[in-house]
N, C-alpha and C positions, 0 to 999 in steps of 0.2 A: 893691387888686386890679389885676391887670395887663390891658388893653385895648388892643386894638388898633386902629390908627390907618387912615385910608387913603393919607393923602397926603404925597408929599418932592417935592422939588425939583432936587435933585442928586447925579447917579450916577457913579461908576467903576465900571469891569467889573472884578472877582479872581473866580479860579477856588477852588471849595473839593474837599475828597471829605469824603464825608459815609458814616456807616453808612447802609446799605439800612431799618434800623426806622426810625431817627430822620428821614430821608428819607420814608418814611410816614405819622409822626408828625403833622410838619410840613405836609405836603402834605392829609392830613384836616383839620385845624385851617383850613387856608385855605379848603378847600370849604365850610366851615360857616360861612366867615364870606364869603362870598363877595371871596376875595380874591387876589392873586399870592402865589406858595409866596416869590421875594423878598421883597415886604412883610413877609411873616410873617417871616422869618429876620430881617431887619434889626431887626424889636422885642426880638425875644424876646433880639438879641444887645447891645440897649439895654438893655434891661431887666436882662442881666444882667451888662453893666458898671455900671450904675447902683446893682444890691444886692449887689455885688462891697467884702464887706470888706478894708481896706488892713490893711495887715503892719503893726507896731507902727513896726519896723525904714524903711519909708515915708514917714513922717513926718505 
């Protein structure tokens, strides 16, 4: 189950554009976990390089 975390260490700034729901989405999710709409984006975009099946082609 995925969980979120509170804490890093070290940041770069990029900018993103994001949909206005998924921008929503994300930003409920943090309230409920009392957290930064960042934090939340940076797991959830662990989370899905991490369940990110590889192409055969890959290796």
């Amino acid at each position: 189950m995925f969980r979120l975390k509170r804490e890093y260490t070290e940041y770069e700034n990029k900018s993103l554009r994001l949909p206005k729901d998924l921008i929503g989405k994300v930003q409920t999710l943090a309230n409920e976990n009392q957290m930064s709409f960042n934090k939340v984006v940076i797991q959830c975009i662990e989370y899905a390089l991490d369940h990110t099946e590889k192409n055969a082609n890959d290796g």
